[in-house]
C-alpha positions in Angstrom: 0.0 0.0 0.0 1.4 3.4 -0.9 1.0 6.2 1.9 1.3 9.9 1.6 2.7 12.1 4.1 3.7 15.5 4.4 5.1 17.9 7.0 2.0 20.5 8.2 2.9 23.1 5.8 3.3 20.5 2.7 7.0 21.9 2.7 8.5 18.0 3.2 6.2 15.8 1.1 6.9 11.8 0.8 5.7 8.5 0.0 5.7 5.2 1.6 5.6 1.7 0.3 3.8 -0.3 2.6 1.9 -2.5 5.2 1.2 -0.6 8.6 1.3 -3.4 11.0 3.0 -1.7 14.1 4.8 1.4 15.1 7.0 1.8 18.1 6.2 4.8 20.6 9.4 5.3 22.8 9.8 7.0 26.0 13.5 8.9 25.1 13.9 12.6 25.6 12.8 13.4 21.8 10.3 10.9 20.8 8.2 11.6 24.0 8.6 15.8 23.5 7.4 14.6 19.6 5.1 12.2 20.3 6.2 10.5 17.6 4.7 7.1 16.8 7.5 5.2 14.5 7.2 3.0 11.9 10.2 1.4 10.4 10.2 0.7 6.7 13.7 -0.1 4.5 15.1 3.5 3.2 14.0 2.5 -0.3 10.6 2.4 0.4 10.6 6.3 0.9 10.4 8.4 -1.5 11.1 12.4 -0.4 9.1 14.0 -3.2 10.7 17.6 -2.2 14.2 17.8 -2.4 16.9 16.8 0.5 17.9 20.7 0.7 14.4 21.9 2.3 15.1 19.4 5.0 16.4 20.2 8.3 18.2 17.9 10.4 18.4 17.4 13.7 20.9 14.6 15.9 21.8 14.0 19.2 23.1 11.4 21.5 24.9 9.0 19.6 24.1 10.4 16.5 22.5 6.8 15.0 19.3 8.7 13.7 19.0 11.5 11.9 16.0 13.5 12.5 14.2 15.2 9.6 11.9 18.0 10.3 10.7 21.3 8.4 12.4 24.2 8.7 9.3 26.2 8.2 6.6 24.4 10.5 8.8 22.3 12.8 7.0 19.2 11.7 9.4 15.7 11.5 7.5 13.4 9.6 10.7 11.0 9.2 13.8 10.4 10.2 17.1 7.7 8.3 19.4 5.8 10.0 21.3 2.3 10.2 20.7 -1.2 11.7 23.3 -2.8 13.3 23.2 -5.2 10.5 24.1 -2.4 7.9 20.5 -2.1 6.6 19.7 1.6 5.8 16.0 2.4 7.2 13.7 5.0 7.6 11.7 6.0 10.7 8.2 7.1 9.3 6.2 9.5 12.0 3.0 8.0 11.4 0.8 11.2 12.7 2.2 12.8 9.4 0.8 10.4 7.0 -2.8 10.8 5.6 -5.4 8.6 5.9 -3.9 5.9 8.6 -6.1 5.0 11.2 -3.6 5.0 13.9 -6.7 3.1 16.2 -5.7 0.0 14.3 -2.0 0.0 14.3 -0.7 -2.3 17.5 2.0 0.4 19.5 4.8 -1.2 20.6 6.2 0.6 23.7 10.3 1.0 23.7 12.1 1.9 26.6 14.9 4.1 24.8 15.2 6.4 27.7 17.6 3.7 29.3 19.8 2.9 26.4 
C-alpha cells in the first residue's frame, strides 16, 4: 500500500511503500517531546518528493538517527538511520501520513530512555 505524508505546511512531502502493522512509541527525551509514533520501513521504500535541501536535520546522543523535520513548521514526519546489521532504514512519524487509522496499528512501547 502506498501512503502519503507531508510535513504541516506540505513543505516536506513523501511517500511510503507499505503494510502498517506496528509502530513503536518510545519514551526517550525526543520521541516523547514529539510524540512520535515510529514505523520502520527499508530507506528504499521512501520516496522524499521535495528535495533533500528543504530538509532540516536534527541529531543527538549517539548520532544513529537523523532527524528530519521542516524548517518552516517544525513538523518531522521521518527520520534515516542504520541497523546494526548495515541495513539503511527509515523511521516514518506516522501522525504525518494521511489517511492511517492510527486506532488499528498495534503500539509497541520501547524503553529508549535507558539505552
Amino acid at each position: 500500500m502506498l501512503h502519503q505524508g507531508s510535513c504541516h505546511c506540505g513543505r516536506i512531502d513523501i511517500e511510503v511503500e507499505g503494510k502498517i502493522d506496528q509502530a513503536m512509541e518510545c519514551n526517550c527525551t525526543i520521541c516523547s517531546r514529539k510524540g512520535y509514533q515510529l514505523w520502520f520501513v527499508p530507506q528504499a521504500q521512501l520516496k522524499l518528493k521535495t528535495p533533500e535541501s528543504d530538509l532540516a536535520t536534527y541529531t543527538f546522543n549517539r548520532h544513529i538517527i537523523r532527524h528530519h523535520f521542516c524548517p518552516t513548521c517544525g513538523c518531522a514526519p521521518f527520520g534515516r538511520g542504520t541497523m546494526p546489521s548495515g541495513e539503511a532504514i527509515a523511521a516514518i512519524n506516522l501522525r504525518c501520513l494521511q489517511n492511517v487509522d492510527r486506532s488499528k496499528v498495534r503500539i509497541v512501547p520501547f524503553d529508549g530512555l535507558s539505552k
